[in-house]
Backbone of each chain as nested JSON, in Angstrom:
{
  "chains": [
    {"id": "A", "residues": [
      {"number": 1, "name": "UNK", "atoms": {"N": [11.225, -10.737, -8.159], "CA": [12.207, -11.119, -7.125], "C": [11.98, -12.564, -6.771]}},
      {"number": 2, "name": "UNK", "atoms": {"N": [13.033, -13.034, -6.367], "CA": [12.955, -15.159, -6.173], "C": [13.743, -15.169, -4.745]}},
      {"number": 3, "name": "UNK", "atoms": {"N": [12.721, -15.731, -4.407], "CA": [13.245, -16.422, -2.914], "C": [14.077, -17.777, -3.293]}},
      {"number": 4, "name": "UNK", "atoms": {"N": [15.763, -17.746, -3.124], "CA": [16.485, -18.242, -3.712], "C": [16.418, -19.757, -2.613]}},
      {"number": 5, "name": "UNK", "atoms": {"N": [17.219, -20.608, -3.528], "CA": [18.148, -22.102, -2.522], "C": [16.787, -22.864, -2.586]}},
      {"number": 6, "name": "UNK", "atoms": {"N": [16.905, -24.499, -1.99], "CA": [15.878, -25.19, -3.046], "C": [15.399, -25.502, -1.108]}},
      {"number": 7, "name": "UNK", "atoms": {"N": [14.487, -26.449, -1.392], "CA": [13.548, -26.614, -0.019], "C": [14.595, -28.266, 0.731]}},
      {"number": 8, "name": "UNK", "atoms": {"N": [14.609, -28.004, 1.858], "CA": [15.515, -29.018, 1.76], "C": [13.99, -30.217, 2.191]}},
      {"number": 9, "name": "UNK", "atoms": {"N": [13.933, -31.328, 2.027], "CA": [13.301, -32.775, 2.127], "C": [13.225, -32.955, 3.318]}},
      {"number": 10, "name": "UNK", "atoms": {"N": [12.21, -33.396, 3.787], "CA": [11.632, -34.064, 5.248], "C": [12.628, -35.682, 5.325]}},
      {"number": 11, "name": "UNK", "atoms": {"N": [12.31, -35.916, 6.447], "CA": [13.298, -37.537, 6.976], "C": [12.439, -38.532, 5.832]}},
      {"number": 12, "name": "UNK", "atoms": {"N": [11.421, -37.683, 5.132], "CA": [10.992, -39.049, 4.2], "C": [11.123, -38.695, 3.327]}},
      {"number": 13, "name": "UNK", "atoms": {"N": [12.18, -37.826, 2.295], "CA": [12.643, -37.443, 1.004], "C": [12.01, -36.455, 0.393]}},
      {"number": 14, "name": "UNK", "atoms": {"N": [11.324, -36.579, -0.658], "CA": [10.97, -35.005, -1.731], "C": [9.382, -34.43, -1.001]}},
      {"number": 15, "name": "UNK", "atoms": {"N": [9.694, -33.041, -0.559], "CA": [8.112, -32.744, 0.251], "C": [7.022, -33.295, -0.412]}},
      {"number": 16, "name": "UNK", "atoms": {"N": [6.16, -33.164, 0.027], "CA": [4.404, -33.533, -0.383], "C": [4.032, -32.557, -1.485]}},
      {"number": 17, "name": "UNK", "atoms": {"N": [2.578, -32.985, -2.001], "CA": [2.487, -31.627, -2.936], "C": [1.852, -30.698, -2.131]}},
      {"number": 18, "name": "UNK", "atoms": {"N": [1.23, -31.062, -1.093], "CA": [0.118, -30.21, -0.374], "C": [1.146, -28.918, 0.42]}},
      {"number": 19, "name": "UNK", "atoms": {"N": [2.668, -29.504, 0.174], "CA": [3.755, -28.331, 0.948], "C": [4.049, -27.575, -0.358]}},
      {"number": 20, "name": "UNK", "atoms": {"N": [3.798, -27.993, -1.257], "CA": [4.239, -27.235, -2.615], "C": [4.176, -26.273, -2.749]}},
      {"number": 21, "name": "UNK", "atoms": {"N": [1.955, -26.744, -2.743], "CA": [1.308, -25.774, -2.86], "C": [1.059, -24.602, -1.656]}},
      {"number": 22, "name": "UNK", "atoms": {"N": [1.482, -25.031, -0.453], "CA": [1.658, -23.978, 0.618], "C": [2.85, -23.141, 0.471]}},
      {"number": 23, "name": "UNK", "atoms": {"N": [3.59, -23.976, -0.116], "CA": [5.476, -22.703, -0.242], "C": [4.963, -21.765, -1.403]}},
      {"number": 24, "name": "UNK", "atoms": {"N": [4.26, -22.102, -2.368], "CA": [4.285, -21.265, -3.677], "C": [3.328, -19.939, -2.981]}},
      {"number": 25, "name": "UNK", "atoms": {"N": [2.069, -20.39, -2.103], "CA": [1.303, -19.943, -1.746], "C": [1.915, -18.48, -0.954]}},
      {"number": 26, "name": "UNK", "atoms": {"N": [2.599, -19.289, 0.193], "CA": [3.589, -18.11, 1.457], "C": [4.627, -16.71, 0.447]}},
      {"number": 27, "name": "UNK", "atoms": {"N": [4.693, -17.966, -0.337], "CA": [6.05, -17.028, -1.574], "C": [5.204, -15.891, -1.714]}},
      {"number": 28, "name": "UNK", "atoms": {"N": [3.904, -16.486, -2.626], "CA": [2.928, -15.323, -2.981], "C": [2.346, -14.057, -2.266]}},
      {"number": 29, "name": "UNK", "atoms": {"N": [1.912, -14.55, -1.136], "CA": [1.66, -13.853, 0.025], "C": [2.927, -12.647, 0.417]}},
      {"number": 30, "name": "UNK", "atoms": {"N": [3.839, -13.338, 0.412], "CA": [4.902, -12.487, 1.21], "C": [5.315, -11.549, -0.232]}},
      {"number": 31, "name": "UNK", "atoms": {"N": [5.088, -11.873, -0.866], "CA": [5.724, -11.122, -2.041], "C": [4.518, -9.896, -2.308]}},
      {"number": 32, "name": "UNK", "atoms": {"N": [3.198, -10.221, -2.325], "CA": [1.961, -9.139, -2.39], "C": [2.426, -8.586, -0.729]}},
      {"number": 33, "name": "UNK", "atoms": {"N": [3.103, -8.39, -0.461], "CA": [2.734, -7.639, 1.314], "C": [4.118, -7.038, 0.848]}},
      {"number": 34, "name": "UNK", "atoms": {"N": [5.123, -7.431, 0.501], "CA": [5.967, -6.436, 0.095], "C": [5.93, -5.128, -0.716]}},
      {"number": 35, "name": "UNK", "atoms": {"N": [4.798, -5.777, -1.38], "CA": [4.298, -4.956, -2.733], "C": [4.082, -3.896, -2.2]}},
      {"number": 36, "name": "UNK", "atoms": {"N": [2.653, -3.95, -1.531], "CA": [1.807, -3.09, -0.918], "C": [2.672, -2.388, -0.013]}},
      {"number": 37, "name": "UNK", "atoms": {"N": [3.943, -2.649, 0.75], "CA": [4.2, -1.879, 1.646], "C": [5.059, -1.043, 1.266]}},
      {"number": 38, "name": "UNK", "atoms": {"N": [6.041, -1.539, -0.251], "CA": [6.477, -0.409, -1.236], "C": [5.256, 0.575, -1.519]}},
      {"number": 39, "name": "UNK", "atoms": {"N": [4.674, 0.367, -2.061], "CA": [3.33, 1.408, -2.128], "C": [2.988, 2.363, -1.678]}},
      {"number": 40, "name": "UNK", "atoms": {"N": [2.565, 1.797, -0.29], "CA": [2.374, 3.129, 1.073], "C": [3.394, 3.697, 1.201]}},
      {"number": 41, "name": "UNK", "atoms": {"N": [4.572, 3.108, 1.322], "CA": [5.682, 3.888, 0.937], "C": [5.977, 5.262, 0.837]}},
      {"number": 42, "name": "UNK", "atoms": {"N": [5.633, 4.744, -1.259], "CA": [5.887, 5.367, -2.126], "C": [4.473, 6.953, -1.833]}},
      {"number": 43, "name": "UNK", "atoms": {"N": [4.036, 6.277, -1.106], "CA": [2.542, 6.907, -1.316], "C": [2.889, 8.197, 0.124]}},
      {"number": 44, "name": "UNK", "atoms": {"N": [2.866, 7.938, 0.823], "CA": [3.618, 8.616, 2.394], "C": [4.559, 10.01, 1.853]}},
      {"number": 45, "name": "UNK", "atoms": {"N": [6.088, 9.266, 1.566], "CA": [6.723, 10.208, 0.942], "C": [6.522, 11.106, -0.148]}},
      {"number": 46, "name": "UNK", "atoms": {"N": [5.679, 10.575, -0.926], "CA": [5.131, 11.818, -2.29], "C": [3.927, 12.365, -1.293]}},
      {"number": 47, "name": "UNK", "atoms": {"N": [3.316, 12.083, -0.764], "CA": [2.385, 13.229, -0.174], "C": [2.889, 14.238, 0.264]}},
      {"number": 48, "name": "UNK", "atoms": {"N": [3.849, 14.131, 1.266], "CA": [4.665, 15.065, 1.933], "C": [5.057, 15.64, 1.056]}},
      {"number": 49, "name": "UNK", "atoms": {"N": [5.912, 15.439, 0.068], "CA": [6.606, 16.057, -0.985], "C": [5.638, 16.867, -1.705]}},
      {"number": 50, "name": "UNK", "atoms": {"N": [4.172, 16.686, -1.951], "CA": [3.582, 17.042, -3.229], "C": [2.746, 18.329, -2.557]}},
      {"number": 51, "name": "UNK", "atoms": {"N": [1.852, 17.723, -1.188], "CA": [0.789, 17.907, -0.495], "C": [1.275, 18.775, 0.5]}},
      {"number": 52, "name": "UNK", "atoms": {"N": [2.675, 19.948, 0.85], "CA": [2.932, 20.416, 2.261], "C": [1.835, 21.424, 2.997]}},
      {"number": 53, "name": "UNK", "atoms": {"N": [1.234, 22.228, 1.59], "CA": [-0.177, 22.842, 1.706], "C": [-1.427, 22.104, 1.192]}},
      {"number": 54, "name": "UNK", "atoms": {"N": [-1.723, 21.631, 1.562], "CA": [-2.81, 20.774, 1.054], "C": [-4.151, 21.216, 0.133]}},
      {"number": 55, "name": "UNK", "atoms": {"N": [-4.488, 21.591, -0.788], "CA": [-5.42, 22.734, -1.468], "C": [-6.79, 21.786, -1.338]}},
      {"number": 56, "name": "UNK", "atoms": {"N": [-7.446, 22.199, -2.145], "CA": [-9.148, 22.102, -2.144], "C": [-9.628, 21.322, -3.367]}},
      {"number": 57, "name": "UNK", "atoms": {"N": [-8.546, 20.645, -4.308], "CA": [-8.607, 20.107, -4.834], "C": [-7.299, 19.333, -5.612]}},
      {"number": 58, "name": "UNK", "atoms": {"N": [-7.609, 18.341, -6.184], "CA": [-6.521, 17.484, -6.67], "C": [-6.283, 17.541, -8.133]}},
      {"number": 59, "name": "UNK", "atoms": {"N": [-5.289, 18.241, -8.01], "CA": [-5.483, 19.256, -9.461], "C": [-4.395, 18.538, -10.592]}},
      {"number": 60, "name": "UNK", "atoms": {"N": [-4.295, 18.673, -11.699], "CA": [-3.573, 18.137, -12.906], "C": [-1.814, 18.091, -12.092]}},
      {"number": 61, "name": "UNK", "atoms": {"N": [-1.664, 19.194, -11.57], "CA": [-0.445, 19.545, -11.448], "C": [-0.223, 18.278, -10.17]}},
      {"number": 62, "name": "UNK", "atoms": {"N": [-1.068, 18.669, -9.453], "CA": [-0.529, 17.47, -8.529], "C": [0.069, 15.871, -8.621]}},
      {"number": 63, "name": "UNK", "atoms": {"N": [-1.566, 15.459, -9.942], "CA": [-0.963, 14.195, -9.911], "C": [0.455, 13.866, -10.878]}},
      {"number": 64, "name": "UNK", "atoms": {"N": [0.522, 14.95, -11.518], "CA": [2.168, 15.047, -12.308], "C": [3.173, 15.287, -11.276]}},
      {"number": 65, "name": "UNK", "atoms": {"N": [3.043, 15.972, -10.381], "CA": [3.491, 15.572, -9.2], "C": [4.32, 14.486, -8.449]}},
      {"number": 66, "name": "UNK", "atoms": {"N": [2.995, 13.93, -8.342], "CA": [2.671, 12.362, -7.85], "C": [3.652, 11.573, -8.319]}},
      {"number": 67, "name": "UNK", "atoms": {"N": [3.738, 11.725, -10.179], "CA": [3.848, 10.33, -11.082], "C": [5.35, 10.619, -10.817]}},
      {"number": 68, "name": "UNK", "atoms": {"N": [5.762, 12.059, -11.595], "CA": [6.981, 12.475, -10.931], "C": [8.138, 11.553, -9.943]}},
      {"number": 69, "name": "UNK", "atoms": {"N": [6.969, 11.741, -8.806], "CA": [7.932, 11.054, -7.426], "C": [8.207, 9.805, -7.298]}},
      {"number": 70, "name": "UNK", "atoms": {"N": [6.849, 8.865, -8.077], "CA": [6.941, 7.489, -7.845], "C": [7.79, 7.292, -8.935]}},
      {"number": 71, "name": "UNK", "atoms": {"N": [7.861, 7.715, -9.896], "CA": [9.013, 7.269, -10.973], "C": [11.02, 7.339, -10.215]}},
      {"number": 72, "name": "UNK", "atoms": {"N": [10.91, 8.353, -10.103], "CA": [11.983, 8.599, -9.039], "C": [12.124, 7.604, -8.068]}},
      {"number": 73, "name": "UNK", "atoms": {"N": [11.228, 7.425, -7.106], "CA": [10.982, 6.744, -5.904], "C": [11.577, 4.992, -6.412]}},
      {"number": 74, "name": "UNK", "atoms": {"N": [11.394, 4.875, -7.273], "CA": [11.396, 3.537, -7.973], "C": [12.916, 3.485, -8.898]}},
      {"number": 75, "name": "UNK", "atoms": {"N": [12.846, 4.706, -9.508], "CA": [14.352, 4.799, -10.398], "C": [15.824, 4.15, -9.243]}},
      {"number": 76, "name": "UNK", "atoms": {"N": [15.522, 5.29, -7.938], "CA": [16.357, 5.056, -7.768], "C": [17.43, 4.299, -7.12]}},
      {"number": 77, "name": "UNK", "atoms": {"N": [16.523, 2.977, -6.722], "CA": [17.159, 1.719, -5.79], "C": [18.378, 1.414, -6.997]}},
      {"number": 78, "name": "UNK", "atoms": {"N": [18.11, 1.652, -8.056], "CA": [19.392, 0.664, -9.246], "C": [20.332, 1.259, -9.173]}}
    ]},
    {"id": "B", "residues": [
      {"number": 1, "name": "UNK", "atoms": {"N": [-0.605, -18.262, 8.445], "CA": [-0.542, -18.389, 6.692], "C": [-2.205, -19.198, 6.576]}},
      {"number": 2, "name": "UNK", "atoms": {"N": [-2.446, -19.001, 5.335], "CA": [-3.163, -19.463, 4.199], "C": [-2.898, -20.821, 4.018]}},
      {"number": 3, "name": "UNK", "atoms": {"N": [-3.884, -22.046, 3.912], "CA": [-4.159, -23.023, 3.168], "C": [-4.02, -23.254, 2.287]}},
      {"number": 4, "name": "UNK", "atoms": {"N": [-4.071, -23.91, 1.408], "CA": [-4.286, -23.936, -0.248], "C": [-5.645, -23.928, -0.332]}},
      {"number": 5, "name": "UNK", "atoms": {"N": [-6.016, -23.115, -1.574], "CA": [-7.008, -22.171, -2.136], "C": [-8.174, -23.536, -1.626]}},
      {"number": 6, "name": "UNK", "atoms": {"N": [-7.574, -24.628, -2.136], "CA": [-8.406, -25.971, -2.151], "C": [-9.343, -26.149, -1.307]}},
      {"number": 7, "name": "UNK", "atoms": {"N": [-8.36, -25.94, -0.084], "CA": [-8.957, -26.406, 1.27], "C": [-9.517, -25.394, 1.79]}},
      {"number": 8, "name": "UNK", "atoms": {"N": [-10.092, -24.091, 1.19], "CA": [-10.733, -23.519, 2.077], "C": [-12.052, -22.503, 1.281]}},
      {"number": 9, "name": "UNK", "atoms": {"N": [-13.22, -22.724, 1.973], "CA": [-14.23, -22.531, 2.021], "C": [-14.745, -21.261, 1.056]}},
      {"number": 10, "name": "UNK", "atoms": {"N": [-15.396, -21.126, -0.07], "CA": [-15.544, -19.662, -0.576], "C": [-15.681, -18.444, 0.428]}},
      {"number": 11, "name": "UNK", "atoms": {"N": [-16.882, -19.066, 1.044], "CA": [-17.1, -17.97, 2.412], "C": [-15.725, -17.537, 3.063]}},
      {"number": 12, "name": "UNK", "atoms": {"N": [-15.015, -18.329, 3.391], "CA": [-13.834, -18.089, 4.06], "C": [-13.21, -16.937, 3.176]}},
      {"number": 13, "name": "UNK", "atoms": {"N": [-13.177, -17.526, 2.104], "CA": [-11.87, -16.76, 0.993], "C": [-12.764, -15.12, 1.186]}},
      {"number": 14, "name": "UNK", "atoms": {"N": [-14.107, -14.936, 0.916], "CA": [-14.712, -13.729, 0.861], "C": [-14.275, -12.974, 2.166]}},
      {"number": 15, "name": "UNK", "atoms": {"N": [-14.44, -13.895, 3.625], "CA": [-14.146, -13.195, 4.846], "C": [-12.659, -12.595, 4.732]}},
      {"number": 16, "name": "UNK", "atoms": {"N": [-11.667, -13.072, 4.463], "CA": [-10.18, -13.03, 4.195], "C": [-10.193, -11.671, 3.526]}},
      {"number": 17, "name": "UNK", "atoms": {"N": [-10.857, -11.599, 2.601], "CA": [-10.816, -10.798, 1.423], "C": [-11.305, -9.243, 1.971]}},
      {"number": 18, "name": "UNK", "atoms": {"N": [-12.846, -9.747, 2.552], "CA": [-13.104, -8.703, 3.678], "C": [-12.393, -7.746, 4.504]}},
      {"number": 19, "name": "UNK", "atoms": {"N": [-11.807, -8.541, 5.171], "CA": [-11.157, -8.314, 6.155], "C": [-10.216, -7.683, 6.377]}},
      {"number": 20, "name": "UNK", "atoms": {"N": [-9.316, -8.357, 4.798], "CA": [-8.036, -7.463, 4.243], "C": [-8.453, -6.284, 3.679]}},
      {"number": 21, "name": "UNK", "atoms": {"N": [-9.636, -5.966, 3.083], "CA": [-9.658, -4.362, 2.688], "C": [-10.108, -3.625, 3.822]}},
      {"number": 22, "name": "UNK", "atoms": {"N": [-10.574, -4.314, 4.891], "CA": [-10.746, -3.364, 6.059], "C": [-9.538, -2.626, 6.814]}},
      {"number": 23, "name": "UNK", "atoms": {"N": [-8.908, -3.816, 6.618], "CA": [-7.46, -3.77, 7.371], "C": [-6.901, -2.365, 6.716]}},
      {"number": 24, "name": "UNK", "atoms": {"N": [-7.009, -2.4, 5.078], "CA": [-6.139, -1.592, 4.23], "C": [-6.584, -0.166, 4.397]}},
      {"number": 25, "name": "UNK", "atoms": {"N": [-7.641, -0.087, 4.846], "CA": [-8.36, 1.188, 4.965], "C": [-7.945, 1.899, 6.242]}},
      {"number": 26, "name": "UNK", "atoms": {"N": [-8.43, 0.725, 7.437], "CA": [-7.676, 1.259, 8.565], "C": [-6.746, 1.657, 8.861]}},
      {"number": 27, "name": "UNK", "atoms": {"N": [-5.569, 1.061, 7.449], "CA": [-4.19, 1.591, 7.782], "C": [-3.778, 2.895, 7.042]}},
      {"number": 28, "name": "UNK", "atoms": {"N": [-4.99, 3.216, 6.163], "CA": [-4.889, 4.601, 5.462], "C": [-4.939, 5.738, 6.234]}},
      {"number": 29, "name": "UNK", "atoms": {"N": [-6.173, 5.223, 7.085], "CA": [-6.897, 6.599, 8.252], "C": [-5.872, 6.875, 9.052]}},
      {"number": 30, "name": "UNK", "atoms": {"N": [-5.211, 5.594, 9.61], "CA": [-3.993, 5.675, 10.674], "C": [-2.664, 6.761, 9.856]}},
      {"number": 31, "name": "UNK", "atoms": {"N": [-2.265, 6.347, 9.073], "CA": [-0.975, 7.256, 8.277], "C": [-2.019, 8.091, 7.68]}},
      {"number": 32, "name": "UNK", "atoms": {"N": [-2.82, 8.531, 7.744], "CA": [-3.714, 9.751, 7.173], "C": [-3.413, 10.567, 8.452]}},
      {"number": 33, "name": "UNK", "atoms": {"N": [-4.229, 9.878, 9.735], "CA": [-4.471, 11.118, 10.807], "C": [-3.012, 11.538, 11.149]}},
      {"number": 34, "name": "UNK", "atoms": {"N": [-1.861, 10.478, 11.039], "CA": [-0.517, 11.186, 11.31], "C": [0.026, 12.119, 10.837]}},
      {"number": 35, "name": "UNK", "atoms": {"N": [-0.011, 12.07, 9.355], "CA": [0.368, 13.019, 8.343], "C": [0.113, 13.964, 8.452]}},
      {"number": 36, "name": "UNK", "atoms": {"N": [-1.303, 14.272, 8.661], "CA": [-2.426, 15.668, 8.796], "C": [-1.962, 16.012, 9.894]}},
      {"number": 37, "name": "UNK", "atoms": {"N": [-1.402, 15.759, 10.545], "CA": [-1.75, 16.142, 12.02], "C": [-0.147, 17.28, 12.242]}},
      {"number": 38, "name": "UNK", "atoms": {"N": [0.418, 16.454, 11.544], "CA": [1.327, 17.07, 11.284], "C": [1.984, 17.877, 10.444]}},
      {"number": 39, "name": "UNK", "atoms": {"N": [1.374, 17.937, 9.414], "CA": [0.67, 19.456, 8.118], "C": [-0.013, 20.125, 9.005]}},
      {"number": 40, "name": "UNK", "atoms": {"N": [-0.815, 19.873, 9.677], "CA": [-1.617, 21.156, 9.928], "C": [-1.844, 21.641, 11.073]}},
      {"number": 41, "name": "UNK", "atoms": {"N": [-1.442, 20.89, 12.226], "CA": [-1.348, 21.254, 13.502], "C": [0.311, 21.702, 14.102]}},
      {"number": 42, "name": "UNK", "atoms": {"N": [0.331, 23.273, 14.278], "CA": [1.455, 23.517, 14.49], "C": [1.813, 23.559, 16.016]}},
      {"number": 43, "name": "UNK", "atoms": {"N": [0.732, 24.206, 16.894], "CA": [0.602, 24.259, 18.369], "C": [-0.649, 23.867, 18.65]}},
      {"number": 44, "name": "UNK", "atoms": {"N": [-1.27, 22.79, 19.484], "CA": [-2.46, 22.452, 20.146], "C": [-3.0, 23.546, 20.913]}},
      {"number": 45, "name": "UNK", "atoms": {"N": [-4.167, 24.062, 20.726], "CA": [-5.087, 24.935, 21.452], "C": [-5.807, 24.79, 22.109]}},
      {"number": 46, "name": "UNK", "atoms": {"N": [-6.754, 24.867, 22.772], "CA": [-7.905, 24.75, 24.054], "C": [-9.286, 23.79, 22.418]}},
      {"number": 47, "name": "UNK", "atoms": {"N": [-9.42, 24.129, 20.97], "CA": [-9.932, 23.61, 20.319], "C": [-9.501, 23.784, 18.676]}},
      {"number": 48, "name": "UNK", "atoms": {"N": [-10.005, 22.96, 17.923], "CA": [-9.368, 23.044, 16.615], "C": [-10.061, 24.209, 15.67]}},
      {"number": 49, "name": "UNK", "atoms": {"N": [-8.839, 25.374, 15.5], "CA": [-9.152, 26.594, 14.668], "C": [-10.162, 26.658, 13.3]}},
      {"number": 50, "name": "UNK", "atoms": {"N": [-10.289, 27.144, 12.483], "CA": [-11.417, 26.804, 11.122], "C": [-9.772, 26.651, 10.729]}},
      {"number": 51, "name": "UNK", "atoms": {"N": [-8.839, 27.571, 10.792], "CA": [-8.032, 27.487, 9.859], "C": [-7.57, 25.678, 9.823]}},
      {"number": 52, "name": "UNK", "atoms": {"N": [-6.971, 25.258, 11.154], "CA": [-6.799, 24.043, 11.193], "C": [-8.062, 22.665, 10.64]}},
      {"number": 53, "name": "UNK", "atoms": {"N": [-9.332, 23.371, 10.813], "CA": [-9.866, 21.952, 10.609], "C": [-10.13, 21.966, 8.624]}},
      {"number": 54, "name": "UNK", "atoms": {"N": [-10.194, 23.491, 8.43], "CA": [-10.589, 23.191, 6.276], "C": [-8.975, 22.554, 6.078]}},
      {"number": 55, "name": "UNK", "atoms": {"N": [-7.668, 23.23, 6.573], "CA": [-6.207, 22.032, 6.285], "C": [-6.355, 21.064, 6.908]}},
      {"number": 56, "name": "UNK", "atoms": {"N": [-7.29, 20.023, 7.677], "CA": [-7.509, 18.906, 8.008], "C": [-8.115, 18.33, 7.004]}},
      {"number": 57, "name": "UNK", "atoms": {"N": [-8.94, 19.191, 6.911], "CA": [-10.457, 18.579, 5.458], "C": [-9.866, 18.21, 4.146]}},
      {"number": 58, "name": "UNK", "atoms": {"N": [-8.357, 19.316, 3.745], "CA": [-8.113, 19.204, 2.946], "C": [-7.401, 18.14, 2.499]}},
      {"number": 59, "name": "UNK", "atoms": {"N": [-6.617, 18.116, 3.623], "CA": [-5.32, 17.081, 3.641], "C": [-6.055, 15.824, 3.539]}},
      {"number": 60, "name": "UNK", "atoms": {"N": [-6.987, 15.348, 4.772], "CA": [-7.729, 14.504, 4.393], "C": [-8.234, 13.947, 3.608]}},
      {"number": 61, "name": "UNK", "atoms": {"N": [-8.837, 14.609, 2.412], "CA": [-9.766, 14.431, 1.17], "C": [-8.043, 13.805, 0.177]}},
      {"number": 62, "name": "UNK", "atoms": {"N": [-7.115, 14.71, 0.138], "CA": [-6.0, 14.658, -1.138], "C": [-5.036, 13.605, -0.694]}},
      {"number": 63, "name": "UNK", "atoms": {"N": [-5.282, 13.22, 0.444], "CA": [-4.545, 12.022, 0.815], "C": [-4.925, 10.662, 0.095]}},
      {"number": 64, "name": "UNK", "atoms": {"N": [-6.204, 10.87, 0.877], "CA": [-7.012, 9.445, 0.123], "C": [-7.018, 9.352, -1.525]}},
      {"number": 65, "name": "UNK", "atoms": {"N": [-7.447, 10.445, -1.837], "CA": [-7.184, 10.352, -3.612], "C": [-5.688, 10.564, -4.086]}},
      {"number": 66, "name": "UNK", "atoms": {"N": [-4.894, 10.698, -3.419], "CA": [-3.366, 10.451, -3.765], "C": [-3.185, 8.799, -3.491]}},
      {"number": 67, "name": "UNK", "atoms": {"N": [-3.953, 8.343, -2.442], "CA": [-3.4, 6.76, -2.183], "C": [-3.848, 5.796, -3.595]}},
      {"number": 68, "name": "UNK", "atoms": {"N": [-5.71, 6.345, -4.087], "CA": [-5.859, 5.877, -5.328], "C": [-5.58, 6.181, -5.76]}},
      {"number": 69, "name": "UNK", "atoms": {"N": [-4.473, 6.954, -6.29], "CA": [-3.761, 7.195, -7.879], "C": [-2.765, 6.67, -7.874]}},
      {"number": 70, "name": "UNK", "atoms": {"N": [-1.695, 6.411, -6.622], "CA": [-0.701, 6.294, -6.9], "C": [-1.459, 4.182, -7.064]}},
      {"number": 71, "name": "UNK", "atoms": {"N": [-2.24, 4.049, -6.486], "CA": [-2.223, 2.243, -6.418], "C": [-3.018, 2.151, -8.259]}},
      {"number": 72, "name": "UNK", "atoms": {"N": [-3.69, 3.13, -8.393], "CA": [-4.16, 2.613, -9.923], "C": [-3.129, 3.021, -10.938]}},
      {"number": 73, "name": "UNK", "atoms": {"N": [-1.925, 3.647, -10.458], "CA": [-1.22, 4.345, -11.839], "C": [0.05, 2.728, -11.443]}},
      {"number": 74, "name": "UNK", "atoms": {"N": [0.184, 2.27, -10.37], "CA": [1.292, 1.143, -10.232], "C": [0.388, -0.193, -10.894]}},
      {"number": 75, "name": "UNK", "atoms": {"N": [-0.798, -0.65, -10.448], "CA": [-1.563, -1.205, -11.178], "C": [-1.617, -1.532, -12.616]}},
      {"number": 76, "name": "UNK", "atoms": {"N": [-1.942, -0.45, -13.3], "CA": [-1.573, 0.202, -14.908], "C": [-0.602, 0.217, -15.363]}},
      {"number": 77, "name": "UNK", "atoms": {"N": [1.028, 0.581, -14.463], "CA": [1.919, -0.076, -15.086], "C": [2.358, -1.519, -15.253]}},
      {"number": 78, "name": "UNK", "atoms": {"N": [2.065, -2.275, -14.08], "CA": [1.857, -3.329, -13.62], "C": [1.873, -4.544, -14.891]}},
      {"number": 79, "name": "UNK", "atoms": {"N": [0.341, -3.868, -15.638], "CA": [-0.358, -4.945, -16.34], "C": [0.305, -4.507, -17.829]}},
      {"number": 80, "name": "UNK", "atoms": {"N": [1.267, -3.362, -17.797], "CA": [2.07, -2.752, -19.201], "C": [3.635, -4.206, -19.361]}},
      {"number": 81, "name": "UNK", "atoms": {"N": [3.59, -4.431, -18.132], "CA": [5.068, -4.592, -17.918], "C": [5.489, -5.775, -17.421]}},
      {"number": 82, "name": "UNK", "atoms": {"N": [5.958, -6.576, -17.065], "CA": [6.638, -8.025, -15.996], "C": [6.563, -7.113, -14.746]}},
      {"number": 83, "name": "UNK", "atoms": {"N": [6.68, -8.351, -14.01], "CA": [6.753, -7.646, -12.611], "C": [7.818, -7.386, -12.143]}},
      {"number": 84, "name": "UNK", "atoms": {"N": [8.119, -6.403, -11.269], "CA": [9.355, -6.78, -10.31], "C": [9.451, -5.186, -10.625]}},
      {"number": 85, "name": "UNK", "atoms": {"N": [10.492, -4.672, -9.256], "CA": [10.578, -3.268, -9.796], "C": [11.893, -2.99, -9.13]}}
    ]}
  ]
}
């Protein structure tokens, strides 16, 4: 995903590099915190879904389960 | 926000780093104790039943190893694939 439109210039023309490297930086940042919060997400809703009895162990079936939901979970924004 | 990597201190970067997996944990326990609480507590009692606390234990334990699977199986696709999803 791209954080679109270009940076507009300070009253003294093309930014610094030291802002460069802070925009690429924030980009990065904000883009790993999106990540992660798809994640928990994804992670929240398949529990509920997988986990309503919760057993004594985390068994084959579950994490097919799991993969199941996040595939889905992900399929279906398109 | 963050500095550039440049300007700041290894120690720093380790504390950051710290700090953020503390954070990540804390926020597991937090949407952990909600979840559970709500799997397995149907009416509050004078104290917590056996039945309620082994579906606490349980939920508890399959939560956390559901959070690592689902972050090592996105991970794993991750490094299969470009990013973006």
């Amino acid at each position: 995903m791209s954080y679109g439109g270009g940076y507009g210039g300070g009253a003294g023309g093309a930014p610094k590099q030291d802002d460069h490297a802070i925009m690429e930086q924030v980009k990065s940042q904000l883009q790993m915190q999106m990540v992660q919060e798809f994640y928990q997400t994804v992670r929240d809703k398949c529990f509920k879904v997988c986990f309503s009895s919760p057993g004594s162990s985390f068994s084959s079936s579950d994490q097919k389960c799991l993969s199941r939901c996040m595939d889905r979970y992900q399929d279906y924004p398109r | 926000m963050a500095a550039p990597d440049q300007q700041v201190s290894p120690e720093l970067q380790q504390f950051i780093a710290r700090e953020s997996q503390v954070a990540q944990i804390q926020s597991m326990i937090s949407s952990l104790t909600e979840v559970c609480w709500d799997t397995c507590i149907q009416s509050p009692g004078n104290y917590l039943s056996s039945k309620e606390s082994s579906c606490l234990e349980n939920c508890a334990r399959r939560f956390v190893e559901s959070t690592q699977y689902i972050l090592q199986r996105a991970a794993h696709k991750a490094d299969g694939s470009s990013s973006g999803f």
